[in-house]
C-alpha positions as a printed NumPy array, in Angstrom:
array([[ 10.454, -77.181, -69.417],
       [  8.696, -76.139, -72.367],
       [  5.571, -76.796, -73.807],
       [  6.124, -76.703, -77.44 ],
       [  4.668, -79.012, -79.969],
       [  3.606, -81.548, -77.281],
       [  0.51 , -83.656, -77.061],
       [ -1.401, -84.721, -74.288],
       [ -4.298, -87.035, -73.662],
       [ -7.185, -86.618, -70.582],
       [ -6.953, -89.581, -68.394],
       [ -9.443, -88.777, -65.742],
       [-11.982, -85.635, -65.118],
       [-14.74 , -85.137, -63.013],
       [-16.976, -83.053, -65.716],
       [-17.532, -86.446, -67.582],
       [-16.318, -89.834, -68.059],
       [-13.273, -90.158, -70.066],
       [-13.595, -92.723, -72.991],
       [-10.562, -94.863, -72.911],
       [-10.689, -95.491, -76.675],
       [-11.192, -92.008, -77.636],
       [-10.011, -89.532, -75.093],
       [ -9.806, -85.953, -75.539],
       [ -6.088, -85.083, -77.507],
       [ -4.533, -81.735, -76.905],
       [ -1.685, -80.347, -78.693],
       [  0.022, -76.958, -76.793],
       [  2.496, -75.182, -78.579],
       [  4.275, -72.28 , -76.241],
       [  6.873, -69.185, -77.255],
       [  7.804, -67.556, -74.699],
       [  5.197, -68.178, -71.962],
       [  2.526, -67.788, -74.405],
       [  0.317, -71.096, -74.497],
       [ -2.341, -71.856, -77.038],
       [ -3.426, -75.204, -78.864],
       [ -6.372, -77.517, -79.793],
       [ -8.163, -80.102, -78.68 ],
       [-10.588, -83.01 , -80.376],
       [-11.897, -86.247, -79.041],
       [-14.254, -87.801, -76.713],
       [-17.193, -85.534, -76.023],
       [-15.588, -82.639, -78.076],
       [-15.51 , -82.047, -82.154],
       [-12.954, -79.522, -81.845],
       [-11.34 , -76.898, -79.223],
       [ -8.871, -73.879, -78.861],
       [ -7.291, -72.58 , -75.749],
       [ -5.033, -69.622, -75.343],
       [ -3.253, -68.621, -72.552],
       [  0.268, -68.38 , -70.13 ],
       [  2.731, -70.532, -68.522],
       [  4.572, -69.59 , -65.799],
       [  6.82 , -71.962, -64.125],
       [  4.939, -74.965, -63.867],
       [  1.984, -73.063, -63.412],
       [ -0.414, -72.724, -67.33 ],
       [ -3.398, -70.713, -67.104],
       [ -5.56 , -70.769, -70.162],
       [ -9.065, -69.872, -71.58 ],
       [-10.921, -72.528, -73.784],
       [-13.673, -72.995, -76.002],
       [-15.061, -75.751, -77.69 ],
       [-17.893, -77.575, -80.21 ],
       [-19.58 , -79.715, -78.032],
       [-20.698, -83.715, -80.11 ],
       [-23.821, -83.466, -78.214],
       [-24.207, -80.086, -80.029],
       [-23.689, -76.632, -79.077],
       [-20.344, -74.992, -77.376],
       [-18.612, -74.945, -73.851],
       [-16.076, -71.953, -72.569],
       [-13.804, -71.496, -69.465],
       [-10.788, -71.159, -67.974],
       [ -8.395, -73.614, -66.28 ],
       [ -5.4  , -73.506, -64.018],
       [ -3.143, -76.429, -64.316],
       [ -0.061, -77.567, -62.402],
       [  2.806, -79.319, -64.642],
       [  4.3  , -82.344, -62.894],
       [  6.959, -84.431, -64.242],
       [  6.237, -88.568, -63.724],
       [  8.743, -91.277, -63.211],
       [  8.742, -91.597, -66.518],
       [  9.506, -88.254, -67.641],
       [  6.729, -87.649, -69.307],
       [  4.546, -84.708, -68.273],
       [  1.126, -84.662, -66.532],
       [ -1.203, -81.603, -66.313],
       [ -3.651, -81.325, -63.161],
       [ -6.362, -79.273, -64.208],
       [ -8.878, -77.222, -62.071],
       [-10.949, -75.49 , -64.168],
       [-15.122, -74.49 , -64.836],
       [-16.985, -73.45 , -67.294],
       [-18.616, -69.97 , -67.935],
       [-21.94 , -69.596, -66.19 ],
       [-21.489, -72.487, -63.95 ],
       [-18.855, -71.892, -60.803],
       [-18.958, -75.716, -60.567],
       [-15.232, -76.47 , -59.84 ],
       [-13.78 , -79.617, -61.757],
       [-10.737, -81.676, -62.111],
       [ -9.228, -82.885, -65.132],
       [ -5.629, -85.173, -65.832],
       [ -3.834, -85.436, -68.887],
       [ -0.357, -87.348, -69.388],
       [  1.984, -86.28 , -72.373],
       [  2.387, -88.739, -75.074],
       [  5.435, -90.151, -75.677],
       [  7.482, -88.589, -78.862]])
């Protein structure tokens, strides 16, 4: 399993509702367990994340332009599972800075 030039799209989260026309699109690259990508869509103008994989476990820490104006920052922990389609899914647990307010975030891989 390897992250690498794949792309991803947010299907559900419980920091705020996911716009079904315009969800939040991430793009991870990975080289040997190092993780890092960006992000655009929804409520965001644009992100970056860095961070590890190991396993099917990622770790990362984000930032991002907010479209409502100013700039969020945290760090996730997400679980890789593989569907019945083959595609991938991340399960993300992650908060932002300042706020230990836990949330929950899916994305499913697009389909190459």
């Amino acid at each position: 399993m390897n992250l690498n030039d794949r792309k991803f799209v947010m299907v559900s989260s419980t920091a705020s509702a996911v716009d079904p026309d315009s969800p939040t699109e991430f793009h991870y690259w990975e080289s040997d367990g190092l993780v890092w990508g960006s992000y655009t869509g929804d409520t965001v103008i644009q992100g970056r994340f860095v961070g590890t994989r190991e396993g099917e476990d990622v770790q990362i820490s984000y930032v991002h332009a907010l479209k409502a104006g100013g700039t969020a920052a945290g760090r996730s922990s997400s679980r890789l599972e593989t569907g019945e389609d083959g595609l991938l899914r991340l399960v993300e647990e992650f908060s932002f800075d300042g706020d230990d307010t836990p949330h929950v975030s899916v994305c499913r891989e697009l389909a190459r």
